[in-house]
N, CA and C atoms of all chains as a GROMACS GRO file, in nm:
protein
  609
    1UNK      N    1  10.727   9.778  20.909
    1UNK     CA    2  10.873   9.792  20.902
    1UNK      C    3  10.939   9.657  20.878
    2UNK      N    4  10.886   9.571  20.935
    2UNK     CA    5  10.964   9.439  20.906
    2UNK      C    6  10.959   9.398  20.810
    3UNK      N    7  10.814   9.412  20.774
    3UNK     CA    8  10.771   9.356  20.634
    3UNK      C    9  10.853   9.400  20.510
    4UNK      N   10  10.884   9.542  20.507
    4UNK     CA   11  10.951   9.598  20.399
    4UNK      C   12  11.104   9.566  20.451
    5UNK      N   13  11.186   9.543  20.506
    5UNK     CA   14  11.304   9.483  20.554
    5UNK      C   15  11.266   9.308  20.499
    6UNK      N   16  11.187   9.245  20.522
    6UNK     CA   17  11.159   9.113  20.477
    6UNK      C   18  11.182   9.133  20.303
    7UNK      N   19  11.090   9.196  20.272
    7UNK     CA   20  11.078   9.230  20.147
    7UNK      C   21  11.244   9.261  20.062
    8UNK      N   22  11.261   9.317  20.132
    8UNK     CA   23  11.442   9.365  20.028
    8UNK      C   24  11.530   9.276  20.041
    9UNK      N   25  11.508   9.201  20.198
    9UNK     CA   26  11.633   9.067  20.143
    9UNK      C   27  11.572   8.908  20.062
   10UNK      N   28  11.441   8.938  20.042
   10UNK     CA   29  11.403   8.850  19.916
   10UNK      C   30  11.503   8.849  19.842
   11UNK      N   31  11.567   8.709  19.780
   11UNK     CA   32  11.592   8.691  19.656
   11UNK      C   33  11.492   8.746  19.512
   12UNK      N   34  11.527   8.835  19.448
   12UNK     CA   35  11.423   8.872  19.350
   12UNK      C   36  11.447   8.723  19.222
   13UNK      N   37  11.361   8.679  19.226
   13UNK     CA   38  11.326   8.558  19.095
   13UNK      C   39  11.328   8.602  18.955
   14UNK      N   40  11.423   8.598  18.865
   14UNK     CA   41  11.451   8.622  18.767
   14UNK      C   42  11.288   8.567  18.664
   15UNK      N   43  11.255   8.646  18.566
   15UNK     CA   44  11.141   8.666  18.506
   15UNK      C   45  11.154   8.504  18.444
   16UNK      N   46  11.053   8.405  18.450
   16UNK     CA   47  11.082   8.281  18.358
   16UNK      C   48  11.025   8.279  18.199
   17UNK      N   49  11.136   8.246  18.116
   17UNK     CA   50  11.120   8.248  17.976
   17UNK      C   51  11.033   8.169  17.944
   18UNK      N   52  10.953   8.233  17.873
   18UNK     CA   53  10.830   8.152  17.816
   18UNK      C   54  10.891   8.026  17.720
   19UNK      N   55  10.864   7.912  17.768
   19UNK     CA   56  10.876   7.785  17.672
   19UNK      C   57  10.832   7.789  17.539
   20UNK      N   58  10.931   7.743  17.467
   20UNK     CA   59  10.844   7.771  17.298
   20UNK      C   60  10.845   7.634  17.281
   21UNK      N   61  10.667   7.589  17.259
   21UNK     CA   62  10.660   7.441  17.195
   21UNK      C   63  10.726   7.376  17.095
   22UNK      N   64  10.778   7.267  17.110
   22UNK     CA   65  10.835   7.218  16.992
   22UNK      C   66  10.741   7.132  16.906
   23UNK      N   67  10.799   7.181  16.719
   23UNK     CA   68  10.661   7.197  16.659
   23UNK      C   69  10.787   7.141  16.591
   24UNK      N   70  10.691   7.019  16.466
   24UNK     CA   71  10.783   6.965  16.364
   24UNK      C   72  10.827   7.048  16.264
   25UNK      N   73  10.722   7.152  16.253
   25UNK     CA   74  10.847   7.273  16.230
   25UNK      C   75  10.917   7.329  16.267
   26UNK      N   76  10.938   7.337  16.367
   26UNK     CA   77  11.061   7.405  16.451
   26UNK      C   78  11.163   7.347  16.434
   27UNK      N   79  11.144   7.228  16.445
   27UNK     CA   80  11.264   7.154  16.445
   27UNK      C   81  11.337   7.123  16.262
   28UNK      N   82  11.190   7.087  16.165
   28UNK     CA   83  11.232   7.063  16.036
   28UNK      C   84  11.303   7.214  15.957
   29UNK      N   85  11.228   7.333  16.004
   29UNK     CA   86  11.298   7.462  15.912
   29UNK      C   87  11.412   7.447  15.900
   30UNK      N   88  11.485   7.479  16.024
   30UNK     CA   89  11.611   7.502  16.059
   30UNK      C   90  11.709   7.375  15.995
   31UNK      N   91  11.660   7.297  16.045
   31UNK     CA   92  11.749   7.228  15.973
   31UNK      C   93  11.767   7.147  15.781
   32UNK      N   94  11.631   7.223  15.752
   32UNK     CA   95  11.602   7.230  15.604
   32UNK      C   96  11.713   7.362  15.562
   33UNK      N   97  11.658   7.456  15.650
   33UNK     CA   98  11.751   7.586  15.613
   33UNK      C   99  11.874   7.584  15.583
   34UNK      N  100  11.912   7.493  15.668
   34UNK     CA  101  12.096   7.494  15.706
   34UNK      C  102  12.137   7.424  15.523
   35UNK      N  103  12.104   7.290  15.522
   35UNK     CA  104  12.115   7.242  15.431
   35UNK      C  105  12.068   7.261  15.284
   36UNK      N  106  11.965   7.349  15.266
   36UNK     CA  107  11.963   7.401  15.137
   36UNK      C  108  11.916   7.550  15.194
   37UNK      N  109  12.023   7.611  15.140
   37UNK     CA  110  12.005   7.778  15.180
   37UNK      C  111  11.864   7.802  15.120
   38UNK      N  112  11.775   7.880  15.206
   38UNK     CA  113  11.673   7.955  15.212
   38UNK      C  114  11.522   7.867  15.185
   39UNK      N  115  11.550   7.732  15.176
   39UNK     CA  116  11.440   7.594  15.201
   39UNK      C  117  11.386   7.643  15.306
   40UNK      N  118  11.478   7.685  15.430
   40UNK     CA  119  11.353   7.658  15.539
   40UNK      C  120  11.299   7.787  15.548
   41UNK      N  121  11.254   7.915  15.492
   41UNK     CA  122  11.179   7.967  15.433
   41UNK      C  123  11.050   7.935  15.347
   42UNK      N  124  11.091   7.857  15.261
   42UNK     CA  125  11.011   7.833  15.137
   42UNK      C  126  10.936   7.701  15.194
   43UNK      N  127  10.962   7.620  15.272
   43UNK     CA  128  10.878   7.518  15.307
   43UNK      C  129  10.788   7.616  15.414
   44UNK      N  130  10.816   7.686  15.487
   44UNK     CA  131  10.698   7.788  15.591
   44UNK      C  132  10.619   7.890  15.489
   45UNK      N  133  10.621   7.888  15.351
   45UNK     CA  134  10.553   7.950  15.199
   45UNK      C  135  10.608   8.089  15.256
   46UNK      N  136  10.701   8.091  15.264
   46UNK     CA  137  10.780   8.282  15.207
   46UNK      C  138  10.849   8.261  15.114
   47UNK      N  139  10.754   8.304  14.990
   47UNK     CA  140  10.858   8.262  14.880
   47UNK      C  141  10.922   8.380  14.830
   48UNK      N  142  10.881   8.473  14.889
   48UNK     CA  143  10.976   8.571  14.836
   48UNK      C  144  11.117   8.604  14.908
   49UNK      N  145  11.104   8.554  15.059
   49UNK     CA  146  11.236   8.581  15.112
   49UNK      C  147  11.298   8.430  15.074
   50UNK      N  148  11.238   8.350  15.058
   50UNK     CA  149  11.315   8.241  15.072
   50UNK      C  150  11.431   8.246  14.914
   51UNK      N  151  11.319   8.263  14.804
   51UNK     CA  152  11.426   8.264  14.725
   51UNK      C  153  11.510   8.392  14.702
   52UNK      N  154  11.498   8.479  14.754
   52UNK     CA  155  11.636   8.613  14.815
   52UNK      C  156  11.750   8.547  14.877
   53UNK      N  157  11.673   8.500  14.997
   53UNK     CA  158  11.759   8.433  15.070
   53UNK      C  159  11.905   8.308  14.990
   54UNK      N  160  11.804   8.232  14.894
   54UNK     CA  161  11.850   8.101  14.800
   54UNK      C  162  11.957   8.169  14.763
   55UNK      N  163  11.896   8.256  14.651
   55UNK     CA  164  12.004   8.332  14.524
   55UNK      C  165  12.102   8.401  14.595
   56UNK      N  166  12.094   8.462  14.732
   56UNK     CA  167  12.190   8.579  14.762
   56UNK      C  168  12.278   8.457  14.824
   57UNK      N  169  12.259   8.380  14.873
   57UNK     CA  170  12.375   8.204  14.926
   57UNK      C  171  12.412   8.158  14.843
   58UNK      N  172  12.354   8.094  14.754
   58UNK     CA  173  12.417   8.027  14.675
   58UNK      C  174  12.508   8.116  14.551
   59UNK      N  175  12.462   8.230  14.528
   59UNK     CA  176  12.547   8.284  14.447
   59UNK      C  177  12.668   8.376  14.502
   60UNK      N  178  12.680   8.413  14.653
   60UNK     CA  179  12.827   8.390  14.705
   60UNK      C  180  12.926   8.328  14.702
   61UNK      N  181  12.838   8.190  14.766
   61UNK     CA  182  12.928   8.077  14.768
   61UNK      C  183  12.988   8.029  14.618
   62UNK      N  184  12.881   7.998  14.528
   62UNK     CA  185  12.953   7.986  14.366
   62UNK      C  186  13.051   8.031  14.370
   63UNK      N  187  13.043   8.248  14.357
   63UNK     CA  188  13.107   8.276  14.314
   63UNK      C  189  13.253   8.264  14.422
   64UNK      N  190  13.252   8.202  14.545
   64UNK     CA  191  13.344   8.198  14.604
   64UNK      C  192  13.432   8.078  14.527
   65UNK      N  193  13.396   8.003  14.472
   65UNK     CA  194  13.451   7.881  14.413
   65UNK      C  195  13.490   7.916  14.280
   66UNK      N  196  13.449   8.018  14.217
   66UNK     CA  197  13.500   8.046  14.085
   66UNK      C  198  13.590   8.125  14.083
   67UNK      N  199  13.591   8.257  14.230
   67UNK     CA  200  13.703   8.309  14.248
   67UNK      C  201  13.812   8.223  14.311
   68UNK      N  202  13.803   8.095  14.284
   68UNK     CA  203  13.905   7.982  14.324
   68UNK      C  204  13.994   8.010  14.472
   69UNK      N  205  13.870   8.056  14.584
   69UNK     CA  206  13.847   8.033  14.719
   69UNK      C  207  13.863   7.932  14.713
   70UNK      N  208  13.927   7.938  14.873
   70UNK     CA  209  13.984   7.769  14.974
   70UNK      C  210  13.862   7.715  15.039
   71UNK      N  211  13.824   7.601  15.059
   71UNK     CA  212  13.724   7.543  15.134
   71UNK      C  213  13.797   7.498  15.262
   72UNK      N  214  13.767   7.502  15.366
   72UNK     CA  215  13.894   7.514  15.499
   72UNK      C  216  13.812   7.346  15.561
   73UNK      N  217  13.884   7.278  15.603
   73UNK     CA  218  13.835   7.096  15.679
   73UNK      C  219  13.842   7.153  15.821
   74UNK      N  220  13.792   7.027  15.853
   74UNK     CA  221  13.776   7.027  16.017
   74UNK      C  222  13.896   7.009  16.110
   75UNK      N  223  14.024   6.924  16.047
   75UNK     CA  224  14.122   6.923  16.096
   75UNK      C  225  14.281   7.020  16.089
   76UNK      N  226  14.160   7.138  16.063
   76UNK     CA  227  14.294   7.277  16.003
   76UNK      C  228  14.421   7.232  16.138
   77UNK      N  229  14.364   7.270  16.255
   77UNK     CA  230  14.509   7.259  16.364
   77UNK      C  231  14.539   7.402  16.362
   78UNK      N  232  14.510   7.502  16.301
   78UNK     CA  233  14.586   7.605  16.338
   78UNK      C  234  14.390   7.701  16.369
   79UNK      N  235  14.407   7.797  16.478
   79UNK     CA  236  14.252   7.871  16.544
   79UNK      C  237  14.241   7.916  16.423
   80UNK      N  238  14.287   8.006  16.312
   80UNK     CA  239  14.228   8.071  16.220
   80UNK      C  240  14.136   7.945  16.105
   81UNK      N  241  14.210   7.850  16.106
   81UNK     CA  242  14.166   7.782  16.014
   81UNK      C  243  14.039   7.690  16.042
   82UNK      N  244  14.021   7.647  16.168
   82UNK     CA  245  13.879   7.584  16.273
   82UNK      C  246  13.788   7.730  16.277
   83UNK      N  247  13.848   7.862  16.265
   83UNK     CA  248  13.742   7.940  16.224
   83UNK      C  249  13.657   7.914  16.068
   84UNK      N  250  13.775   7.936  16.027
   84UNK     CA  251  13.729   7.938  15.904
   84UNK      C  252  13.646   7.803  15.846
   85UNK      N  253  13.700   7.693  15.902
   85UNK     CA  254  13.574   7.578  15.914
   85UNK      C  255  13.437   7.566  15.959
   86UNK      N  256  13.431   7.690  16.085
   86UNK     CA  257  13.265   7.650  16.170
   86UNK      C  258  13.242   7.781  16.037
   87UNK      N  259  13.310   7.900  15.960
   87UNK     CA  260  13.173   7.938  15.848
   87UNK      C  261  13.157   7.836  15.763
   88UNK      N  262  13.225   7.832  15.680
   88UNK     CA  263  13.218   7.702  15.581
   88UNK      C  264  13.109   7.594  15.602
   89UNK      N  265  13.078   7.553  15.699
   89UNK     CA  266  12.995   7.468  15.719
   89UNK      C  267  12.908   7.519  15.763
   90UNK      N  268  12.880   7.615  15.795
   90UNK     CA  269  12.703   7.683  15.784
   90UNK      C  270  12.654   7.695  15.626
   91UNK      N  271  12.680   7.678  15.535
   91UNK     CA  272  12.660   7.664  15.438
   91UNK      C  273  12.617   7.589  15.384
   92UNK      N  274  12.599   7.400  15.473
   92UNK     CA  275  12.582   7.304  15.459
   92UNK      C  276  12.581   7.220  15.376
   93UNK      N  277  12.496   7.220  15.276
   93UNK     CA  278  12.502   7.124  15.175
   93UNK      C  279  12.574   7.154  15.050
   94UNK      N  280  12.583   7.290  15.046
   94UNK     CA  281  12.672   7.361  14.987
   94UNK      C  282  12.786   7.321  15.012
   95UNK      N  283  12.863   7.291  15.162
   95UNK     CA  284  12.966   7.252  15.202
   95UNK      C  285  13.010   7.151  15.152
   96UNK      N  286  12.900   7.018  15.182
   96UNK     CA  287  12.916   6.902  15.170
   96UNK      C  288  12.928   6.865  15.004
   97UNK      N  289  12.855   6.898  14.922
   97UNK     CA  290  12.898   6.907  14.831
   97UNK      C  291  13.020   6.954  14.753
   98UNK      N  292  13.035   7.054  14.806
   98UNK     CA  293  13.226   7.119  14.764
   98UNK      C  294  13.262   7.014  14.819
   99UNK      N  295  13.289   6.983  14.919
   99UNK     CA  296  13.403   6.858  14.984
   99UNK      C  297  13.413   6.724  14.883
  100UNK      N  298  13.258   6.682  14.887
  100UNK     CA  299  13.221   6.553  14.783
  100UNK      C  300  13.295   6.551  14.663
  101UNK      N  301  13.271   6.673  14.556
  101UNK     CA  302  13.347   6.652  14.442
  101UNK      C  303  13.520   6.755  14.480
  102UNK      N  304  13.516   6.779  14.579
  102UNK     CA  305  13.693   6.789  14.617
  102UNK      C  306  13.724   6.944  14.471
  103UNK      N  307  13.585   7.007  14.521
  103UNK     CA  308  13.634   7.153  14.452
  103UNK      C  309  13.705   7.224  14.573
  104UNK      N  310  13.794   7.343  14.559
  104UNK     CA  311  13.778   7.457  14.662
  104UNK      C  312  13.879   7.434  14.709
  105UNK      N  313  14.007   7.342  14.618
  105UNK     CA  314  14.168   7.289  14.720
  105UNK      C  315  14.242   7.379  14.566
  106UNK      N  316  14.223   7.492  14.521
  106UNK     CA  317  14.316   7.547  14.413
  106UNK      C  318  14.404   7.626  14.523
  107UNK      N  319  14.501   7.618  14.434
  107UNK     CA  320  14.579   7.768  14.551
  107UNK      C  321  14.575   7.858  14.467
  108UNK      N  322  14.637   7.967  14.582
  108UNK     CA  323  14.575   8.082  14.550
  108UNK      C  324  14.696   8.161  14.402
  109UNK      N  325  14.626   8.184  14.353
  109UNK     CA  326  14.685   8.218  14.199
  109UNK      C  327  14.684   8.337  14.202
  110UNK      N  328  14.600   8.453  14.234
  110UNK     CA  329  14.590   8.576  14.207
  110UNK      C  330  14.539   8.659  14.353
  111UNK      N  331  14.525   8.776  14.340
  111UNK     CA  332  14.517   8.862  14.481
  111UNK      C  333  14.335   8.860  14.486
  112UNK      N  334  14.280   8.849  14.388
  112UNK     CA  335  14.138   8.810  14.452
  112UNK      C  336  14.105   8.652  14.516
  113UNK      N  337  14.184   8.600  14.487
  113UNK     CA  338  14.141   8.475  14.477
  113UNK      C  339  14.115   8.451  14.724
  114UNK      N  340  14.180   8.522  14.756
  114UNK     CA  341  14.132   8.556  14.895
  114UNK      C  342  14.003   8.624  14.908
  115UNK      N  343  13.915   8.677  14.826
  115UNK     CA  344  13.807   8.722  14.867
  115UNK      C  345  13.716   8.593  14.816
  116UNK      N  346  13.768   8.488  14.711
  116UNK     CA  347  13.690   8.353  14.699
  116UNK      C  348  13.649   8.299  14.868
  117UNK      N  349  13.832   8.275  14.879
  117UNK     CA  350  13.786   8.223  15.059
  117UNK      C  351  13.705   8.337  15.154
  118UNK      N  352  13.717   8.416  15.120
  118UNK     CA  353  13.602   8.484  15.236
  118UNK      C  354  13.489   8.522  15.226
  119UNK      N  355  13.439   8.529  15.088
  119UNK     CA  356  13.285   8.471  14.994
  119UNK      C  357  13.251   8.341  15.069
  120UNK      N  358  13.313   8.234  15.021
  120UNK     CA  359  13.264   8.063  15.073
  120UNK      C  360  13.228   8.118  15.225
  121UNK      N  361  13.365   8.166  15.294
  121UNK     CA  362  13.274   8.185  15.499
  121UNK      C  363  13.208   8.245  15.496
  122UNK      N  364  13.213   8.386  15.448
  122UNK     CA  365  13.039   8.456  15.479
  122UNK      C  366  12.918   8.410  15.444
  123UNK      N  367  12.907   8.349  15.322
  123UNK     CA  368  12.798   8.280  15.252
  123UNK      C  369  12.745   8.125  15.336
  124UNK      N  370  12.835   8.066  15.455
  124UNK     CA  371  12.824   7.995  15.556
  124UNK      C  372  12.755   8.110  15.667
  125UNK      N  373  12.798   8.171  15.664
  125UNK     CA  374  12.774   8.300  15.823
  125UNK      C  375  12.629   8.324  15.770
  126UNK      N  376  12.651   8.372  15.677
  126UNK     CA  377  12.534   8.433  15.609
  126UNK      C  378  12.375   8.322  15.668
  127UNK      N  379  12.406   8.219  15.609
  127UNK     CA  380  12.328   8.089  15.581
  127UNK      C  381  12.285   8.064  15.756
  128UNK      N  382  12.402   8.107  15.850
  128UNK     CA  383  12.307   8.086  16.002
  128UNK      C  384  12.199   8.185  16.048
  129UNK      N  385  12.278   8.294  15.983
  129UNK     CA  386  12.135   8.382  16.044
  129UNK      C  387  12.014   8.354  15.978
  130UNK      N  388  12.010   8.292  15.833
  130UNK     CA  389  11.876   8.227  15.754
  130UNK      C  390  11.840   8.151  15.850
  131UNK      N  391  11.914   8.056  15.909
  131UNK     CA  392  11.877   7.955  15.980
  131UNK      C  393  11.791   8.006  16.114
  132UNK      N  394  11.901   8.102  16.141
  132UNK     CA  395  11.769   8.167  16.280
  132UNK      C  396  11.663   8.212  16.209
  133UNK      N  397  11.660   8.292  16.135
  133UNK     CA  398  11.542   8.331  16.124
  133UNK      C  399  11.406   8.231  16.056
  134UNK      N  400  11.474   8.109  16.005
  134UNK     CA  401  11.372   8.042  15.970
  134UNK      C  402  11.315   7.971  16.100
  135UNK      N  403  11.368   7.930  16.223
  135UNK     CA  404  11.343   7.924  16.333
  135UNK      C  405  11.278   8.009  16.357
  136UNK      N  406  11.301   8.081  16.394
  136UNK     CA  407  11.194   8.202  16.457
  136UNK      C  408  11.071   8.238  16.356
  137UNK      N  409  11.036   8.202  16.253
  137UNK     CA  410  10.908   8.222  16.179
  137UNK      C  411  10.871   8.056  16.207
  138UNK      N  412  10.942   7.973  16.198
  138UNK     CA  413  10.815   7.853  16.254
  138UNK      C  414  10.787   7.845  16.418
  139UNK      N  415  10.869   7.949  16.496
  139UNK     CA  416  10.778   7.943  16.610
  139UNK      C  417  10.694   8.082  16.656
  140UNK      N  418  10.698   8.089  16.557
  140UNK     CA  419  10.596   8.231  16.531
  140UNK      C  420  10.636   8.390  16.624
  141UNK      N  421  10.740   8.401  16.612
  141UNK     CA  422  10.824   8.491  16.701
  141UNK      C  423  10.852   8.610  16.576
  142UNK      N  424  10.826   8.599  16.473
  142UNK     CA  425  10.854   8.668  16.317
  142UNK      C  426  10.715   8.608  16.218
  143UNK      N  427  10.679   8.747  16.210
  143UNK     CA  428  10.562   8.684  16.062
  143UNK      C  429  10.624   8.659  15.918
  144UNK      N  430  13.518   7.646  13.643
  144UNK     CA  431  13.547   7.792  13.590
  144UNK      C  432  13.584   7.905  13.686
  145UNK      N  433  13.656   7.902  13.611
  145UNK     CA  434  13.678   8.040  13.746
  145UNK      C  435  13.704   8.206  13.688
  146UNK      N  436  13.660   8.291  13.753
  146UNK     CA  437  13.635   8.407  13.720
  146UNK      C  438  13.716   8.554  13.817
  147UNK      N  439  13.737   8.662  13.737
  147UNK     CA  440  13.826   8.752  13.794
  147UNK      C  441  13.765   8.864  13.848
  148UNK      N  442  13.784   8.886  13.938
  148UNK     CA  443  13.716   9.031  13.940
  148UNK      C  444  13.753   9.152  14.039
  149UNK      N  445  13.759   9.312  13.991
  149UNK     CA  446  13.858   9.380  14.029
  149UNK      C  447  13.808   9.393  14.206
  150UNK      N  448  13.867   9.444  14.268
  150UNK     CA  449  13.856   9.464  14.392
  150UNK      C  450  13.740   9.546  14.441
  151UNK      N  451  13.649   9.679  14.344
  151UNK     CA  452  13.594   9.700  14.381
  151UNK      C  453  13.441   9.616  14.376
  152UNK      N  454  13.480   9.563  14.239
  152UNK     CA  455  13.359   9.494  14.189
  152UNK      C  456  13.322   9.366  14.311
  153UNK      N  457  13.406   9.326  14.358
  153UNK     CA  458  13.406   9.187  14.462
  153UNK      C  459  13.320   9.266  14.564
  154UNK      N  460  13.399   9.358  14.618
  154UNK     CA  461  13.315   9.456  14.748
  154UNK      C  462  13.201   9.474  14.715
  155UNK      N  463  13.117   9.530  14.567
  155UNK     CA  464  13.005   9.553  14.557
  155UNK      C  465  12.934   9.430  14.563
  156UNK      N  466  12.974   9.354  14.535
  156UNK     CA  467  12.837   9.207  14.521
  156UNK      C  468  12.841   9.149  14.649
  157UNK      N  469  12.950   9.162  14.715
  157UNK     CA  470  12.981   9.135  14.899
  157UNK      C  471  12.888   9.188  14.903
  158UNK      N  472  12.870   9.334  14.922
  158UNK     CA  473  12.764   9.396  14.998
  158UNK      C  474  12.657   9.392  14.958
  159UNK      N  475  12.590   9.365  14.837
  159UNK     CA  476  12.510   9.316  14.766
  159UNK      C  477  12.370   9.201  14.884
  160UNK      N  478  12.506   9.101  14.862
  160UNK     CA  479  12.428   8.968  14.869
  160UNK      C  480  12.410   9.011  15.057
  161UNK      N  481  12.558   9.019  15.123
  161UNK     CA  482  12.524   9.031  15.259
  161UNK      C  483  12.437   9.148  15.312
  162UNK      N  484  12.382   9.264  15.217
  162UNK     CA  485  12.290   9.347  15.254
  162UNK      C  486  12.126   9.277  15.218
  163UNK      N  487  12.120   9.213  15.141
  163UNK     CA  488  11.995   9.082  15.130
  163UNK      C  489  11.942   9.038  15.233
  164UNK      N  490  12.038   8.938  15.291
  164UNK     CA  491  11.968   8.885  15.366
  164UNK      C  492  12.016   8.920  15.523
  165UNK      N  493  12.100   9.053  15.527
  165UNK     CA  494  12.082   9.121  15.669
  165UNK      C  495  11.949   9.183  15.669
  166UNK      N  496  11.884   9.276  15.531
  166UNK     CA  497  11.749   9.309  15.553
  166UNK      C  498  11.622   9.193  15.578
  167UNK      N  499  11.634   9.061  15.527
  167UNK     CA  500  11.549   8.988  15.582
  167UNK      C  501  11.562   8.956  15.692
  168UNK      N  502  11.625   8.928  15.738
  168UNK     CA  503  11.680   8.884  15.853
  168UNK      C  504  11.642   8.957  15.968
  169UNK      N  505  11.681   9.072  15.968
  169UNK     CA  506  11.680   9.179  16.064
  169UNK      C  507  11.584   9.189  16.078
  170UNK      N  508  11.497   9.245  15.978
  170UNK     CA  509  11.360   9.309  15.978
  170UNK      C  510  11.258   9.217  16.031
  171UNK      N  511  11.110   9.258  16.061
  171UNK     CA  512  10.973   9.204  16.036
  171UNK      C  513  10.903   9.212  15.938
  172UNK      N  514  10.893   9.382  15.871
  172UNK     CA  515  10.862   9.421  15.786
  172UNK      C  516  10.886   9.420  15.628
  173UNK      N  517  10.772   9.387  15.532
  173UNK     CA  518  10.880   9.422  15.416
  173UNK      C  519  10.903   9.544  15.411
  174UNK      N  520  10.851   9.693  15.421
  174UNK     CA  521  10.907   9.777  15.374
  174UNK      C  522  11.028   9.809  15.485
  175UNK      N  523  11.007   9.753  15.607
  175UNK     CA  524  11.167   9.753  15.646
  175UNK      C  525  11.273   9.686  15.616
  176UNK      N  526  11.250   9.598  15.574
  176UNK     CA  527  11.356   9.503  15.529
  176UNK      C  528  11.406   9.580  15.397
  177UNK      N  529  11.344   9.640  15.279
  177UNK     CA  530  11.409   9.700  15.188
  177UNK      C  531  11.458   9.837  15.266
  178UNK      N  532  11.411   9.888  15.308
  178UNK     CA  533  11.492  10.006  15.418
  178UNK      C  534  11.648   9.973  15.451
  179UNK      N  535  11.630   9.874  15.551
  179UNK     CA  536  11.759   9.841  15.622
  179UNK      C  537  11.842   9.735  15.522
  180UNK      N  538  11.823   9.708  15.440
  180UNK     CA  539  11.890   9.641  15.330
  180UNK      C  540  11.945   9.736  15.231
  181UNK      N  541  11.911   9.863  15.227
  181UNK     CA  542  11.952   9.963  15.152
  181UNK      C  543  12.033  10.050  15.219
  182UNK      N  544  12.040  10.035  15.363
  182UNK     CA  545  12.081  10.079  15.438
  182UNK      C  546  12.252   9.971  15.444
  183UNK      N  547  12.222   9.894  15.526
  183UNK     CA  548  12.345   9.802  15.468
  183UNK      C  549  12.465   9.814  15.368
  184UNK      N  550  12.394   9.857  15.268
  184UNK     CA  551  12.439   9.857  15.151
  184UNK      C  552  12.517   9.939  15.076
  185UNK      N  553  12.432  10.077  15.168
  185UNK     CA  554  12.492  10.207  15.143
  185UNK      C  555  12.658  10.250  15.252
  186UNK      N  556  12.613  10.139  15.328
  186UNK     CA  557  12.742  10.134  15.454
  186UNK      C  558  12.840  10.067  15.427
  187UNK      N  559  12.832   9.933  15.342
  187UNK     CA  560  12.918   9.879  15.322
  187UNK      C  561  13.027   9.928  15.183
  188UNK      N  562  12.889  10.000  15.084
  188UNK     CA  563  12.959  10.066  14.951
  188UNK      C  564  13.055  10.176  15.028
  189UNK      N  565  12.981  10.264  15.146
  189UNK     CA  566  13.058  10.381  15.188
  189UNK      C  567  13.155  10.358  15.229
  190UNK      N  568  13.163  10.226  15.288
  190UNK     CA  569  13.288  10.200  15.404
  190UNK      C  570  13.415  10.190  15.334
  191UNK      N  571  13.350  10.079  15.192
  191UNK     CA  572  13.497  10.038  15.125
  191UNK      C  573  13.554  10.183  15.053
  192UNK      N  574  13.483  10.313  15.017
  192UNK     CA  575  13.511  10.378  14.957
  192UNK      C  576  13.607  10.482  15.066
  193UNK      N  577  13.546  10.492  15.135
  193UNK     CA  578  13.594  10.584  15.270
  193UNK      C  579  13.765  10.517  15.286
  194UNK      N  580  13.739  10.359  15.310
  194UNK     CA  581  13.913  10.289  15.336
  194UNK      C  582  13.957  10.336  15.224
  195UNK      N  583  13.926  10.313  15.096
  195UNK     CA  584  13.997  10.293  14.986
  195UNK      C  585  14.046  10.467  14.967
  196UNK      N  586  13.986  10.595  15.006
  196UNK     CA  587  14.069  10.722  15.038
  196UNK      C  588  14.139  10.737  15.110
  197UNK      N  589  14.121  10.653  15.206
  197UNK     CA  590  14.208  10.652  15.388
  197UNK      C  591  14.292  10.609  15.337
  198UNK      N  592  14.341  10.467  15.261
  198UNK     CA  593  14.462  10.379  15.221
  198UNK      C  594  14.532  10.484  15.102
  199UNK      N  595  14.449  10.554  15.022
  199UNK     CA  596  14.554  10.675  14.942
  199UNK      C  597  14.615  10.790  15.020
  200UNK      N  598  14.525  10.819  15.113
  200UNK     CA  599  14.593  10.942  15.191
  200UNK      C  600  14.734  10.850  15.282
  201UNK      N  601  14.703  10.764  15.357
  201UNK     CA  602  14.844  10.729  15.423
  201UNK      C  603  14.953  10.673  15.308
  202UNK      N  604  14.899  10.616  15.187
  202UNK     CA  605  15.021  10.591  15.134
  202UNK      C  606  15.107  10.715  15.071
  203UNK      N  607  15.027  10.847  15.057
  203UNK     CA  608  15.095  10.919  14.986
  203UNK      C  609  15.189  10.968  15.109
   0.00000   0.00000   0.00000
């Protein structure tokens, strides 16, 4: 009787998460990924998702820039627009490059020209979940 | 360069590209990944089509 009274006011110990080693891939995918959409795929040899991955990013984002979409900075000041900055920059080098040659500041001319800006953020959004998942295939959590 | 394109055509390549790499993504499998990427795809074509009756019925 005591014992099972002992037993129930145990603190129950929450299950401990298995540590995932850090592997110079773990650390290089992801951040290959970020910066050239679907690299950190193709450096772990999936070349078939990786270049899915490539073409379906980079040809958002293009076409977000040809539909003469806004590229949104870090110092918007207003919450919608610091949203619209953390997608944008999942896109990474993609990003950095639009910024570099100072494409992606047209205004808006026509009624598509808002699905440009929301092409460029998804094609950032898009580009993190690549990023997880290229993480999770270099720590072997995904074949 | 910049390029035009009608409203539905934008929605289809939206769902296009973001049904891509939600099926890699998601999945383990390849034949799941073309599954649930077709799946995606068929939700996002349905969805805009479904609003785009919903937005004629309330405007009429």
């Amino acid at each position: 009787m005591a014992n099972s009274t002992t037993e129930k006011t145990r603190p129950v110990e929450p299950p401990k998460a298995e540590a995932q080693p850090v592997t110079t891939m773990s650390v290089m995918a992801p951040a290959i990924a970020w910066l050239i959409p679907g690299a950190g795929h193709l450096i772990q040899k999936r070349w078939g998702r990786g270049i899915l991955l490539m073409v379906s990013i980079f040809a958002m984002f293009l076409l977000g820039l040809a539909l003469q979409g806004r590229i949104y900075k870090p110092n918007g000041g207003d919450i919608l627009d610091i949203l619209g900055f953390v997608g944008d920059i999942g896109a990474g080098g993609l990003y950095i490059v639009t910024r570099a040659m100072d494409w992606g500041q047209g205004a808006i001319a026509h009624a598509t020209a808002d699905y440009g800006t929301k092409y460029l953020i998804v094609a950032g959004l898009l580009n993190f979940i690549a990023v997880a998942d290229a993480y999770h295939i270099a720590i072997g959590k995904k074949p | 360069m910049t390029i035009q394109l009608t409203h539905f055509s934008a929605a289809v390549l939206f769902a296009l590209f973001a049904s891509i790499v939600f099926g890699i993504t998601q999945r383990s499998e390849t034949r799941e990944m073309v599954r649930y990427g077709l799946y995606c795809f068929a939700m996002f074509v349905g969805g805009v089509i479904v609003a785009g009756w919903a937005m004629w019925i309330l405007r009429r």
